[in-house]
C-alpha positions as CSV (number, residue, x, y, z in Angstrom):
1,X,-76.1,-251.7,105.2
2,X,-78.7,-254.4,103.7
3,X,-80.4,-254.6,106.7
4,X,-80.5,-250.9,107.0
5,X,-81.8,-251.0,103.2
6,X,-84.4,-252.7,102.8
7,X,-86.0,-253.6,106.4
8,X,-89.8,-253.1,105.9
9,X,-90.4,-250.5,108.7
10,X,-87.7,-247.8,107.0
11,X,-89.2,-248.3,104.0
12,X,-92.5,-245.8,102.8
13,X,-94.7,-248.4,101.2
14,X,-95.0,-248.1,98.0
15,X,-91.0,-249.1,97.9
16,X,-92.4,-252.3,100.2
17,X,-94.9,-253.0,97.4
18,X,-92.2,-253.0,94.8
19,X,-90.1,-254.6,97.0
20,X,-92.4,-257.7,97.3
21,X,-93.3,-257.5,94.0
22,X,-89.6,-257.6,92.4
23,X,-88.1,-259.9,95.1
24,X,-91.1,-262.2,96.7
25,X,-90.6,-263.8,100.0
26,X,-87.5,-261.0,100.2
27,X,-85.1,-262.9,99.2
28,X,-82.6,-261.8,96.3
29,X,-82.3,-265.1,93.6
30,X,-79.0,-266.7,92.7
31,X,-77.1,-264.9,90.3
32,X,-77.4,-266.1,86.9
33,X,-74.4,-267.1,84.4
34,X,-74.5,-266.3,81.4
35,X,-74.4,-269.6,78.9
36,X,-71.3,-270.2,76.9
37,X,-71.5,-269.7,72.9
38,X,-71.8,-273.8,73.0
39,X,-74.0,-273.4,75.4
40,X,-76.3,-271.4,73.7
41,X,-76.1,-273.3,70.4
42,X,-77.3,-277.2,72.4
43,X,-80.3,-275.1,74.1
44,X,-81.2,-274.0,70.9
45,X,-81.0,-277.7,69.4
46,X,-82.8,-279.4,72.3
47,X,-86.3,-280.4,71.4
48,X,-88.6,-281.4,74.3
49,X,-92.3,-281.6,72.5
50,X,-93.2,-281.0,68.3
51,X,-95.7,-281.9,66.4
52,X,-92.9,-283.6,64.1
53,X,-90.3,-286.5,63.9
54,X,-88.1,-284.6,61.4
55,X,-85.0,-282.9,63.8
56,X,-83.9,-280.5,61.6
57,X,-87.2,-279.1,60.9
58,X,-87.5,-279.0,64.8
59,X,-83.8,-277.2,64.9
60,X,-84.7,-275.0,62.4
61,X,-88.1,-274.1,64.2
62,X,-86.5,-273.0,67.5
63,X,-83.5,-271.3,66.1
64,X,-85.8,-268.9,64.4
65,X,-87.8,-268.6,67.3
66,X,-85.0,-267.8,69.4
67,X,-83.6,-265.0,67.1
68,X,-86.4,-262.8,67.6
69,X,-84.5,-262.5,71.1
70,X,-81.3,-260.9,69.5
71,X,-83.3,-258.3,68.3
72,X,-82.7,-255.1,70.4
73,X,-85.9,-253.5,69.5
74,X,-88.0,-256.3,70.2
75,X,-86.1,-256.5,73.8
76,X,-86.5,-253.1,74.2
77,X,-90.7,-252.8,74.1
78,X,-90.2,-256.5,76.0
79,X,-88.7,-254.5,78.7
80,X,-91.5,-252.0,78.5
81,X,-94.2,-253.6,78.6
82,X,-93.1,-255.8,81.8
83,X,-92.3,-252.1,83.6
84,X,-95.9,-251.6,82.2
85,X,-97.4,-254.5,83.9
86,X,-95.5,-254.1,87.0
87,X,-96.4,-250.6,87.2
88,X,-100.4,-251.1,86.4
89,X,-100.1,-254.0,89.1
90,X,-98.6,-252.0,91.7
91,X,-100.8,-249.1,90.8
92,X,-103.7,-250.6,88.8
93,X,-105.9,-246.5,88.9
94,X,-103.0,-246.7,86.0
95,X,-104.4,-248.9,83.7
96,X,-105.8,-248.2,81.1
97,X,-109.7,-248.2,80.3
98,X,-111.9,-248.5,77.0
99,X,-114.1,-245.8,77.0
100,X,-117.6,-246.5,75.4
C-alpha cells in the first residue's frame, strides 16, 4: 500500500512537489520521542555559547526563551506561517507583492 501511495508516476504533480518538499530524498525520518519532564528541564539548563560566565543568568535566559514555546498561540501562527512558506514555495504566483 506504500508503494501504491506514494510512487511518483501515480502521483499528479503538484502531490510530487509536496511530496519532495515535506519528505526530501523520499524518505520518511525516524520517529521522534518525546523528552521526559527531566529531560526537558537539563535541555533547558545546558549552555553551549553566552556572552556571560554567570550560570544562572544563562539558566534563566533560556528558560524564558524556551517558554515562549508553551504558548499555544504563538505555536499556532508558528504553524501558519511554515504552511505559508511551504505553500508560497510550492506555489510562489502566491506570494505576496508590494505594490508601488
Amino acid at each position: 500500500m506504500h508503494e501504491r501511495l506514494l510512487h511518483p508516476a501515480l502521483l499528479p504533480h503538484i502531490l510530487q512537489a509536496i511530496r519532495s518538499a515535506v519528505f526530501p530524498g523520499n524518505v520518511l525520518g525516524p520517529a521522534r520521542q518525546a523528552p521526559s519532564q527531566a529531560e526537558t528541564l537539563e535541555i533547558k539548563r545546558e549552555t553551549l555559547y553566552f556572552a556571560t560566565q554567570d550560570t544562572a543568568l544563562m539558566q534563566a535566559d533560556i528558560e524564558s526563551t524556551l517558554d515562549l514555546f508553551a504558548d499555544a498561540y504563538l505555536n499556532k501562527n508558528l504553524i501558519v506561517a511554515a504552511l505559508e512558506l511551504l505553500v508560497v514555495r510550492l506555489f510562489p504566483e502566491t506570494a505576496e507583492t508590494a505594490e508601488s
